[in-house]
MARGULUM-564667 format. One record per residue (C-alpha): residue number from 0; residue in one letter; z, y, x. Coordinates in nm, 4 decimals, decimal comma, always signed. Last residue first. Example, Ala and Ser with C-alpha at 12.3 -4.5 7.8 and 13.67 -1.06 7.14 Angstrom:
<node i="1" aa="s" pz="+0,7140" py="-0,1060" px="+1,3670"/>
<node i="0" aa="a" pz="+0,7800" py="-0,4500" px="+1,2300"/>
***
This chain:
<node i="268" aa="x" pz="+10,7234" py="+8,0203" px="+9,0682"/>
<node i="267" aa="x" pz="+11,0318" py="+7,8802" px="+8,8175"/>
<node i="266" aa="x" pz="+11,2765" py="+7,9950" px="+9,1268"/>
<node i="265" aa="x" pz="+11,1859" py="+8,3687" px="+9,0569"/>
<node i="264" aa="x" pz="+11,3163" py="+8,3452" px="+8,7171"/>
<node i="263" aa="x" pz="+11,6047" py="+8,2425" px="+8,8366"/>
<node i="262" aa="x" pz="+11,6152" py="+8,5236" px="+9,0424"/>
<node i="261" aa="x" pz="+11,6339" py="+8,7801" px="+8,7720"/>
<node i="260" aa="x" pz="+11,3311" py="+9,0040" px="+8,6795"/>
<node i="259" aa="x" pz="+11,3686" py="+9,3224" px="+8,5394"/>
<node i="258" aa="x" pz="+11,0738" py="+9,4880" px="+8,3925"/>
<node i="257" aa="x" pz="+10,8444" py="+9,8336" px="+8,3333"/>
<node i="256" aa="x" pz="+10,9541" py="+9,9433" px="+8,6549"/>
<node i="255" aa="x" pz="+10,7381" py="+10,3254" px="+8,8119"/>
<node i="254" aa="x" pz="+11,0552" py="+10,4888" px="+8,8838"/>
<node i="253" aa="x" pz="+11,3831" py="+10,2536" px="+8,8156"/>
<node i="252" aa="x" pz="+11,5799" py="+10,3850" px="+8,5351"/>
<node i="251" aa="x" pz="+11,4738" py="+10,0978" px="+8,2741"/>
<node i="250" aa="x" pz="+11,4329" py="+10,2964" px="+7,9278"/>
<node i="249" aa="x" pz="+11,7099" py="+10,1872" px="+7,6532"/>
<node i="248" aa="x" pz="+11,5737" py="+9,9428" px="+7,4047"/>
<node i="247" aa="x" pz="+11,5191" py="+9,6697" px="+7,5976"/>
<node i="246" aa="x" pz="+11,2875" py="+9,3850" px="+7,4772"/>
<node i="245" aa="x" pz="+11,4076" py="+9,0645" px="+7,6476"/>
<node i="244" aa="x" pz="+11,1089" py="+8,8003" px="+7,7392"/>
<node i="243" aa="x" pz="+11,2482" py="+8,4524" px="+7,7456"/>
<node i="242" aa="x" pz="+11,1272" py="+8,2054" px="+8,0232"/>
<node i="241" aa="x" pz="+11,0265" py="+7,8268" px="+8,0327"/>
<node i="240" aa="x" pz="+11,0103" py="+7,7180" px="+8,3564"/>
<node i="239" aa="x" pz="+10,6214" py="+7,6966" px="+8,5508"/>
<node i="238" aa="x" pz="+10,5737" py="+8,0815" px="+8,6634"/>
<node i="237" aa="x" pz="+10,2235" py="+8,1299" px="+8,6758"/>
<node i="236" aa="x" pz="+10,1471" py="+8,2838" px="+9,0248"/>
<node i="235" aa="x" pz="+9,9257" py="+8,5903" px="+9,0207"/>
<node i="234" aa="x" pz="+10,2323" py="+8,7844" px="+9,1857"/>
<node i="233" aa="x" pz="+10,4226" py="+8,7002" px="+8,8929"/>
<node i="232" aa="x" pz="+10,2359" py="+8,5231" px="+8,6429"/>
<node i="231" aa="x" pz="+10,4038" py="+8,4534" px="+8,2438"/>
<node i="230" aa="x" pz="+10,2594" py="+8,2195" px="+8,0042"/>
<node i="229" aa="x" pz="+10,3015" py="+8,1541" px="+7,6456"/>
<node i="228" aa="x" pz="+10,5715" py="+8,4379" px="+7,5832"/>
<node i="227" aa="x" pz="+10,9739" py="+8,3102" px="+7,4265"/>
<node i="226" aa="x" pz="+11,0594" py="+8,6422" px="+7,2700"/>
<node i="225" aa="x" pz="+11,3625" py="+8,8274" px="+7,3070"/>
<node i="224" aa="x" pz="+11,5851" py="+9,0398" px="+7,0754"/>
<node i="223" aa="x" pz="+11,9284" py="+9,0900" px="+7,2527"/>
<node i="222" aa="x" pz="+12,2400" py="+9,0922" px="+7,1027"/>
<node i="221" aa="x" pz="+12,5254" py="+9,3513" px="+7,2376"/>
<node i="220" aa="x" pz="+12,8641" py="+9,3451" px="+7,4036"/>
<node i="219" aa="x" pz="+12,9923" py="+9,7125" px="+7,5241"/>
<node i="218" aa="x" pz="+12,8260" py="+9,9997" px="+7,6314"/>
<node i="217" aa="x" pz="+12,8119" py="+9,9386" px="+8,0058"/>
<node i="216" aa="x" pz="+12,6088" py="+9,6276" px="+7,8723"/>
<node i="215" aa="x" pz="+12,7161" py="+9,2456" px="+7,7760"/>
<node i="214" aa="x" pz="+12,4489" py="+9,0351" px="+7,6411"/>
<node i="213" aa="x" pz="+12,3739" py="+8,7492" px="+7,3431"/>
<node i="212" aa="x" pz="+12,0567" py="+8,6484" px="+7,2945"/>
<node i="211" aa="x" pz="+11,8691" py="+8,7017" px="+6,9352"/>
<node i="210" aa="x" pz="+11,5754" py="+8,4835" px="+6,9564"/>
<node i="209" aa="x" pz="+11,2870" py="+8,6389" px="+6,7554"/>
<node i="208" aa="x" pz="+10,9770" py="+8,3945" px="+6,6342"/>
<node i="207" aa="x" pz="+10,7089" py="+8,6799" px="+6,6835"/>
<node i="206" aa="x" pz="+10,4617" py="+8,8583" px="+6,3985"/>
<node i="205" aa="x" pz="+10,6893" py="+9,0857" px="+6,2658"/>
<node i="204" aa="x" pz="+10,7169" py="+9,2623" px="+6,6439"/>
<node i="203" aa="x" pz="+10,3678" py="+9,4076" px="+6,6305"/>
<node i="202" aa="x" pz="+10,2269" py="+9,4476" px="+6,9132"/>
<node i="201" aa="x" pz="+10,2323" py="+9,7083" px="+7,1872"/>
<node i="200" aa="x" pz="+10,5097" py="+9,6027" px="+7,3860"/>
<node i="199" aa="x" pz="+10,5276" py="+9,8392" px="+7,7164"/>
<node i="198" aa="x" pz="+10,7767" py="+10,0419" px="+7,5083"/>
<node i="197" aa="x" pz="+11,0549" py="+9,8109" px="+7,4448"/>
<node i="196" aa="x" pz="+11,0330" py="+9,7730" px="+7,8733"/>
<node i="195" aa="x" pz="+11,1074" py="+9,4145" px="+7,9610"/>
<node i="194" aa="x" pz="+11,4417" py="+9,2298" px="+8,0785"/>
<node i="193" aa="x" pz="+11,3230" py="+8,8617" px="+8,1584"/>
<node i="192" aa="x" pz="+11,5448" py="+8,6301" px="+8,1139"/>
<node i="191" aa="x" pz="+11,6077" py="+8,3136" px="+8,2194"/>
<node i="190" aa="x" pz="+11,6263" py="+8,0162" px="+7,9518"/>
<node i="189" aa="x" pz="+11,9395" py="+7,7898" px="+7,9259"/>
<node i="188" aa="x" pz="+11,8502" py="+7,6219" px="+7,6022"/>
<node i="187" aa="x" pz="+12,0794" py="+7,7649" px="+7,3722"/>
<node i="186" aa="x" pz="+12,3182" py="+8,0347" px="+7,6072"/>
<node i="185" aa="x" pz="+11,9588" py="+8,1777" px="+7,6899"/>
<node i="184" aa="x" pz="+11,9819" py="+8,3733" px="+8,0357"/>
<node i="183" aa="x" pz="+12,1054" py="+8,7006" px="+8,1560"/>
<node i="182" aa="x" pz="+12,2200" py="+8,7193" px="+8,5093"/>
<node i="181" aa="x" pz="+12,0644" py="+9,0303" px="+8,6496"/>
<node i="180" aa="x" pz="+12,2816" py="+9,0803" px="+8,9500"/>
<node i="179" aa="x" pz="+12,0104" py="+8,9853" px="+9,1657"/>
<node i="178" aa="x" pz="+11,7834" py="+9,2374" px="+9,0463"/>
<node i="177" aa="x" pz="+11,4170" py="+9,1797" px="+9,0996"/>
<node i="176" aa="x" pz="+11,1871" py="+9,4720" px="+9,0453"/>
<node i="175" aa="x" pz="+10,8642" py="+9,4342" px="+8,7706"/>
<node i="174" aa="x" pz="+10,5418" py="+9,6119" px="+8,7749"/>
<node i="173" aa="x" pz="+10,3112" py="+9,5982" px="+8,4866"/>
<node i="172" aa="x" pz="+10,0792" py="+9,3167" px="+8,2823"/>
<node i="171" aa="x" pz="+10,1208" py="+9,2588" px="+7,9170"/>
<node i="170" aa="x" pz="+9,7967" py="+9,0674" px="+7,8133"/>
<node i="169" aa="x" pz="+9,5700" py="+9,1478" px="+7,5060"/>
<node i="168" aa="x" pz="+9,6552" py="+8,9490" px="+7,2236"/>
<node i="167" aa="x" pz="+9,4252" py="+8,6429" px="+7,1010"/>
<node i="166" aa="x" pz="+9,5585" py="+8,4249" px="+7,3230"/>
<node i="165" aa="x" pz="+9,9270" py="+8,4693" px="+7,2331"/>
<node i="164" aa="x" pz="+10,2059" py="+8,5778" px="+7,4417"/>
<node i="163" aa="x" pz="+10,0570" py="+8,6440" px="+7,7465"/>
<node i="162" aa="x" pz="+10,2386" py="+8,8531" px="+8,0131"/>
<node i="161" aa="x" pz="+10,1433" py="+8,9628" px="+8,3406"/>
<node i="160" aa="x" pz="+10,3766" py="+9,0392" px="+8,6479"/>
<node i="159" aa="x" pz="+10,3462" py="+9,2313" px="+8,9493"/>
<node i="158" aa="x" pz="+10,6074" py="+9,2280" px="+9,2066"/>
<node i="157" aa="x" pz="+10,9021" py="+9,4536" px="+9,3892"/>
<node i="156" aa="x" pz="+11,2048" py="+9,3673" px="+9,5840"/>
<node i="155" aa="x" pz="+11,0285" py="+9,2001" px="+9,8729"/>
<node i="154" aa="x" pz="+10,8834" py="+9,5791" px="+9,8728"/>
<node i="153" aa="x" pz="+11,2204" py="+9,7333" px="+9,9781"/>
<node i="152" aa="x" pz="+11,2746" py="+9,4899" px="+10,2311"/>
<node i="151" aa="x" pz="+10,9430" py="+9,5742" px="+10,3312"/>
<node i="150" aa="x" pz="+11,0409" py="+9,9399" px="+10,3358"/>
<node i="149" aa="x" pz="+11,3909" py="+9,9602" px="+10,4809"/>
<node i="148" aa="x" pz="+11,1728" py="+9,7897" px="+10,8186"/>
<node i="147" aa="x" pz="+10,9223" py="+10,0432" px="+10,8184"/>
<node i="146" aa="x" pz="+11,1607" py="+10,3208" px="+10,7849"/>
<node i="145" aa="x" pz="+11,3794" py="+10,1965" px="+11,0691"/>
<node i="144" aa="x" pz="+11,1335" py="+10,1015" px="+11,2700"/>
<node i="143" aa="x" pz="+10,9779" py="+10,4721" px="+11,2344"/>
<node i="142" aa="x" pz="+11,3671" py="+10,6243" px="+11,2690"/>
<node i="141" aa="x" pz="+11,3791" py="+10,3897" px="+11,6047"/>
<node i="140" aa="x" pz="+11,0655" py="+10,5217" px="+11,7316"/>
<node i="139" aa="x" pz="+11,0850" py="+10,8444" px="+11,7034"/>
<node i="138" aa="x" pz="+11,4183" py="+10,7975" px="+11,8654"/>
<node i="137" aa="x" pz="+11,3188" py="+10,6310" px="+12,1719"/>
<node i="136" aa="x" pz="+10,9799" py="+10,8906" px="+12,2000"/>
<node i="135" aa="x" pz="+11,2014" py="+11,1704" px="+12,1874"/>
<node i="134" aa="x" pz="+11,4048" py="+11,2095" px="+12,5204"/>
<node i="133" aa="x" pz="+11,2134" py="+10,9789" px="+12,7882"/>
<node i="132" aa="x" pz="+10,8392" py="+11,0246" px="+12,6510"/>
<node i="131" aa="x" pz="+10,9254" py="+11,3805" px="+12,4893"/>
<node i="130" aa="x" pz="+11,0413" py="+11,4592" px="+12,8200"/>
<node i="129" aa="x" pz="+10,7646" py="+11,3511" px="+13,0252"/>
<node i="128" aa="x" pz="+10,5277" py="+11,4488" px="+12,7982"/>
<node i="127" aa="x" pz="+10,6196" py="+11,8383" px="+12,8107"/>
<node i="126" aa="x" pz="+10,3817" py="+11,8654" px="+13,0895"/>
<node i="125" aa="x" pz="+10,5109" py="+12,2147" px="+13,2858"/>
<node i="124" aa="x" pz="+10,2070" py="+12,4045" px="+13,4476"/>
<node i="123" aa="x" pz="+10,2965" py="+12,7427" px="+13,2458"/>
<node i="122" aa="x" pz="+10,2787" py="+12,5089" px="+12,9339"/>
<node i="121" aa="x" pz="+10,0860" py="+12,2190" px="+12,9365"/>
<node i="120" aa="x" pz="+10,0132" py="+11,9445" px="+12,6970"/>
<node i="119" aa="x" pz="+9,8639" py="+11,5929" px="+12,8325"/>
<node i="118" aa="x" pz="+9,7549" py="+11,3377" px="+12,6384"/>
<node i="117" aa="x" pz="+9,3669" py="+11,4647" px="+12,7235"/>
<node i="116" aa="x" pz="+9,4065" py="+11,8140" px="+12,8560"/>
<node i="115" aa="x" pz="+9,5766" py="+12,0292" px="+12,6278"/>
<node i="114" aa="x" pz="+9,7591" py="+12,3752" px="+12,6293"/>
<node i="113" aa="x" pz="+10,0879" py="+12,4224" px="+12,4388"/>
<node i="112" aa="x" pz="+10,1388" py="+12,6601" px="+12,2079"/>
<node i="111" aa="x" pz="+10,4588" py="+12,5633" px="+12,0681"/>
<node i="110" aa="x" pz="+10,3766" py="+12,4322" px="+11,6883"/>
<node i="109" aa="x" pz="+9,9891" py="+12,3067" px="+11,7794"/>
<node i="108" aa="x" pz="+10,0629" py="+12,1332" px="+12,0889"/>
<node i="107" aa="x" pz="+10,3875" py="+11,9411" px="+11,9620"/>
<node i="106" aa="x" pz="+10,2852" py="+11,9147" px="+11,6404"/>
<node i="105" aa="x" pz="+9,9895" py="+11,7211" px="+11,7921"/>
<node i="104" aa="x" pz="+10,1841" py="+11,5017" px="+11,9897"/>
<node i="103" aa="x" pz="+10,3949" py="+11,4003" px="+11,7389"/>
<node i="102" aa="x" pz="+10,0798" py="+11,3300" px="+11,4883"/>
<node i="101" aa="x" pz="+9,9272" py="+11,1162" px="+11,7874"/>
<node i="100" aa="x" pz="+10,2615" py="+10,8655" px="+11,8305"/>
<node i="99" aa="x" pz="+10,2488" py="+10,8235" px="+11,4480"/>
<node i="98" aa="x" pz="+9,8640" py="+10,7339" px="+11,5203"/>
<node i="97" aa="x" pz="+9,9552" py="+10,5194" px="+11,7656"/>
<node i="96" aa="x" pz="+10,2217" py="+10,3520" px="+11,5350"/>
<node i="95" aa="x" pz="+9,9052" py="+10,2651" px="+11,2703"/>
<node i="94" aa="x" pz="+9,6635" py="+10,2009" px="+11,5565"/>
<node i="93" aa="x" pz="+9,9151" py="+9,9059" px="+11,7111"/>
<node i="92" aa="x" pz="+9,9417" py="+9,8064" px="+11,3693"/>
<node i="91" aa="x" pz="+9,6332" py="+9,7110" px="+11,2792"/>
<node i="90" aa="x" pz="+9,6022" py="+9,5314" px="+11,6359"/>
<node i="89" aa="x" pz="+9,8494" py="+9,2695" px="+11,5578"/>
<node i="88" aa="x" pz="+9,7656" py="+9,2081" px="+11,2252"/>
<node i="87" aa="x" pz="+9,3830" py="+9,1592" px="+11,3606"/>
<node i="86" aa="x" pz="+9,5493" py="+8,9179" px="+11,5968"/>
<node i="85" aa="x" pz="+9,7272" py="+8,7237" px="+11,3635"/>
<node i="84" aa="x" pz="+9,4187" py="+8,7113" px="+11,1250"/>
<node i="83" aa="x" pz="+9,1659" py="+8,6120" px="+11,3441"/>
<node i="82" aa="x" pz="+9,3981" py="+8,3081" px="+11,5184"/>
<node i="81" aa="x" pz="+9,6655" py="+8,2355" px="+11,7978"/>
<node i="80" aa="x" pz="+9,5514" py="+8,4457" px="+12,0699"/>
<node i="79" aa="x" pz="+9,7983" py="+8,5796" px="+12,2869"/>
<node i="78" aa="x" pz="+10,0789" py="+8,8777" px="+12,2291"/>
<node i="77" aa="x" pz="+10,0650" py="+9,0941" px="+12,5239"/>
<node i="76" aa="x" pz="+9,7465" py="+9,0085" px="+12,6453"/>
<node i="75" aa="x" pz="+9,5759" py="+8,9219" px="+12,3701"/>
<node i="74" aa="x" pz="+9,6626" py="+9,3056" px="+12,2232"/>
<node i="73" aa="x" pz="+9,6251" py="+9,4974" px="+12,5338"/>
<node i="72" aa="x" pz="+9,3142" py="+9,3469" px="+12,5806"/>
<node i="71" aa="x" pz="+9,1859" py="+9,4134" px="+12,1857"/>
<node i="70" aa="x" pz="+9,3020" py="+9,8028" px="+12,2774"/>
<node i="69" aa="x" pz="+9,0810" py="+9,7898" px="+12,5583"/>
<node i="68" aa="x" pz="+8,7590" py="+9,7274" px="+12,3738"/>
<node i="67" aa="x" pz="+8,8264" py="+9,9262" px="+12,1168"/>
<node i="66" aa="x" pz="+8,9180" py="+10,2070" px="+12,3966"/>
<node i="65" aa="x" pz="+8,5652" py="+10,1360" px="+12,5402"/>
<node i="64" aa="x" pz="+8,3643" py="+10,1041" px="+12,2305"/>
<node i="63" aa="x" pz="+8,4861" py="+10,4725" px="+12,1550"/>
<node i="62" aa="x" pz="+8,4116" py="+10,5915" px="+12,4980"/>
<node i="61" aa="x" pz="+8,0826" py="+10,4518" px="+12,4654"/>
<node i="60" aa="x" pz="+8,0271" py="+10,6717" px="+12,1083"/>
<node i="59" aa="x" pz="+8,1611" py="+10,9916" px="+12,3117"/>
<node i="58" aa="x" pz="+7,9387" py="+10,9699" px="+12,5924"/>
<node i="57" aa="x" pz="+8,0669" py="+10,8312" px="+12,9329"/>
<node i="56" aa="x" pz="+8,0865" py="+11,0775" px="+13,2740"/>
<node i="55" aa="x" pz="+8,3861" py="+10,8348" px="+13,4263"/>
<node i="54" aa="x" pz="+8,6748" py="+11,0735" px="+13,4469"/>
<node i="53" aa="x" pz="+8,8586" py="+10,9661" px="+13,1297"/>
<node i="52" aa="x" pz="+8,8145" py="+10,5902" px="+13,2028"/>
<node i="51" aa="x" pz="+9,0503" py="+10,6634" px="+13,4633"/>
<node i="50" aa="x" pz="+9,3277" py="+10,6908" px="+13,2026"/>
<node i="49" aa="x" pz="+9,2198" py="+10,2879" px="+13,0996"/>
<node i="48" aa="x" pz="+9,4939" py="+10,2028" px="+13,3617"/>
<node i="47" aa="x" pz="+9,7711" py="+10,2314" px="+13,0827"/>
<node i="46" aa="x" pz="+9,6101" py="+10,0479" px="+12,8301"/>
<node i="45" aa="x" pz="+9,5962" py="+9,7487" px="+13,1179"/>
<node i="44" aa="x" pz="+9,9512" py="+9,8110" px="+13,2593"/>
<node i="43" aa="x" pz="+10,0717" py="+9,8003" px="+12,8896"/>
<node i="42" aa="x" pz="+9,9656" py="+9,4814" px="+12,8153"/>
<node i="41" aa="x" pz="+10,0865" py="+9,3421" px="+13,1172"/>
<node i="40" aa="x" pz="+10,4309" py="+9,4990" px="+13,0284"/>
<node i="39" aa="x" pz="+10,4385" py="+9,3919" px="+12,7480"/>
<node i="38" aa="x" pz="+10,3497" py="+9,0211" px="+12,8526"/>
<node i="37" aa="x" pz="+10,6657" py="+9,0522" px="+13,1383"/>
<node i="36" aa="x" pz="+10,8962" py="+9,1820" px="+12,8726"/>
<node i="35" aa="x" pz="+10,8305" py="+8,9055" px="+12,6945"/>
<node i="34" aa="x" pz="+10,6870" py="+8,9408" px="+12,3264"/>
<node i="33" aa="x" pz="+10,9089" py="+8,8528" px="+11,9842"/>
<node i="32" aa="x" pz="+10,6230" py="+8,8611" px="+11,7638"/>
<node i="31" aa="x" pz="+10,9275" py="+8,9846" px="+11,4836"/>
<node i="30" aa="x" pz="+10,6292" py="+9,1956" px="+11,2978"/>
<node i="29" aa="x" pz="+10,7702" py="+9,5108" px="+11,3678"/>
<node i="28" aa="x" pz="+10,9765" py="+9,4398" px="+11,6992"/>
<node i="27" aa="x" pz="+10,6437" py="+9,3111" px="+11,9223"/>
<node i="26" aa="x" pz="+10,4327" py="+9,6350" px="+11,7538"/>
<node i="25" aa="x" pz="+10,7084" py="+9,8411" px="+11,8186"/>
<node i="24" aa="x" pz="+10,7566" py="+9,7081" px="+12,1793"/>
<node i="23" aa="x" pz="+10,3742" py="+9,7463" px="+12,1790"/>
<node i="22" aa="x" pz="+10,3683" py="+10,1105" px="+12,1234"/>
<node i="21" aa="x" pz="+10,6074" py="+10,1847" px="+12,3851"/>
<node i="20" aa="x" pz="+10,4183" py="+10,0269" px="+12,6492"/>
<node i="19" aa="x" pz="+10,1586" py="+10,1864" px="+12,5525"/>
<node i="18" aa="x" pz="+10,3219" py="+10,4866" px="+12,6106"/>
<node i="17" aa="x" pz="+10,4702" py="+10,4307" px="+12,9533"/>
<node i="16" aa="x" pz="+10,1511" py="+10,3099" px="+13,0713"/>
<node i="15" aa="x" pz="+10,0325" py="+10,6308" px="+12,9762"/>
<node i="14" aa="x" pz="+10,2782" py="+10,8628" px="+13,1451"/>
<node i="13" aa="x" pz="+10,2591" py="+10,6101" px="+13,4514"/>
<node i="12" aa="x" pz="+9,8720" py="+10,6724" px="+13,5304"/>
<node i="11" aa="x" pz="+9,9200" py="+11,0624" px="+13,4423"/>
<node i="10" aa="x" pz="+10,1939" py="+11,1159" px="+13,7016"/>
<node i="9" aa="x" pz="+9,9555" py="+10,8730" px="+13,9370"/>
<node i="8" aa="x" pz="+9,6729" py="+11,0914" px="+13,8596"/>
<node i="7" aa="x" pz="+9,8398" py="+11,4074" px="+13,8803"/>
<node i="6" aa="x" pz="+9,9608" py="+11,2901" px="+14,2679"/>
<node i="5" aa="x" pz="+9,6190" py="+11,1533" px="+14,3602"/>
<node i="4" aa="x" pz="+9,4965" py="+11,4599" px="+14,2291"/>
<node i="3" aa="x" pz="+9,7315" py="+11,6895" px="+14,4541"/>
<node i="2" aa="x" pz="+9,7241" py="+11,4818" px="+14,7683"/>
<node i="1" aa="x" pz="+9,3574" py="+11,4686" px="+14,7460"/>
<node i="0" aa="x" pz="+9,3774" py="+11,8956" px="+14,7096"/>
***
């Protein structure tokens, strides 16, 4: 019966470790922390010995301190202290992949039956962890990366912007996506320009000096009405070149994009 526990305890020991050791590789890879193998595994010898915890008679509110508590370890000891905000990054997403880890887990109880204690899931005394730690977990992983990774480059892409083109109008403000094969700039003066929704302007076009800028579309050569605004912020930054606004007739395909930006414009920040 010693043997027995000692035995479940070390299987359930190493299953942990093995997890947390997981997590913090993704953690490490995520945000380019670039951790030793020796710190990640530190950290994950201290999340994984906090399985004991689990027989110590502790109410639930404890138990919560306790894994905070732990998780902050695993944390400084895997990736140091630098400041606050590096370390809170750090431990935001070490919950965020746990809890990616815990979804698995629990379609994995919930869709086969399996019985639970703690981590573990049983069926007919087999622990499916084992091979969803060596089989699935790797894979998980890499299509989580994966995602994460498509979607800050996918982000970088995207930015706010706000318009004023007089002060006693109202401000323009939407979401814009840079396109690096948007090339369109003043042949005059040499002005970028920014390709803007027809329908996000409100006012009334009489009232604007109109610079007719010449363009080339999959329909053929065009000219295209812009407006030189007072001020333009991207990001909350006030772009400092002098910038033409486009009006574009035809609806911008991109979901949710009321402008194209170009990266020249992106060089006046």
């Amino acid at each position: 019966m010693g043997d027995g526990m000692k035995l479940y305890l070390d299987v359930l020991f190493f299953l942990n470790m093995g997890f947390d050791f997981l997590l913090l590789m993704t953690v490490s890879y995520l945000l380019n922390r670039k951790a030793s193998f020796k710190r990640l595994l530190l950290g994950a010898f201290f999340g994984g010995s906090t399985i004991f915890i689990l027989f110590l008679p502790l109410n639930s509110f404890t138990l919560f301190l306790y894994k905070v508590v732990v998780s902050i370890g695993m944390i400084l000891l895997t990736f140091s202290y630098r400041d606050l905000k590096y370390t809170l990054k750090n431990l935001f997403y070490l919950y965020m992949t746990s809890i990616v880890f815990g979804g698995f887990l629990y379609f994995l109880n919930t869709e086969f039956s399996y019985k639970q204690v703690g981590l573990i899931f049983y069926h007919e005394g087999l622990s499916i962890n084992f091979i969803f730690l060596i089989v699935f977990s790797p894979i998980i992983l890499y299509l989580y990366v994966r995602q994460m990774k498509w979607l800050k480059e996918e982000r970088s892409y995207y930015h706010s912007f706000s318009i004023l083109f007089d002060e006693s109008l109202k401000r323009i403000e939407g979401v814009s996506f840079l396109d690096t094969g948007n090339q369109v700039v003043d042949p005059y003066q040499n002005r970028p320009v920014i390709l803007l929704d027809k329908r996000k302007f409100i006012y009334d076009l009489n009232r604007f000096k109109m610079i007719l800028v010449p363009i080339t579309t999959a329909s053929g050569s065009t000219l295209l009405p812009c407006i030189q605004p007072k001020e333009i912020q991207i990001d909350g930054k006030t772009v400092k070149q002098k910038i033409l606004i486009g009006l574009l007739e035809e609806k911008i395909s991109l979901d949710g994009v009321d402008a194209i930006l170009s990266l020249k414009v992106m060089e006046g920040l």
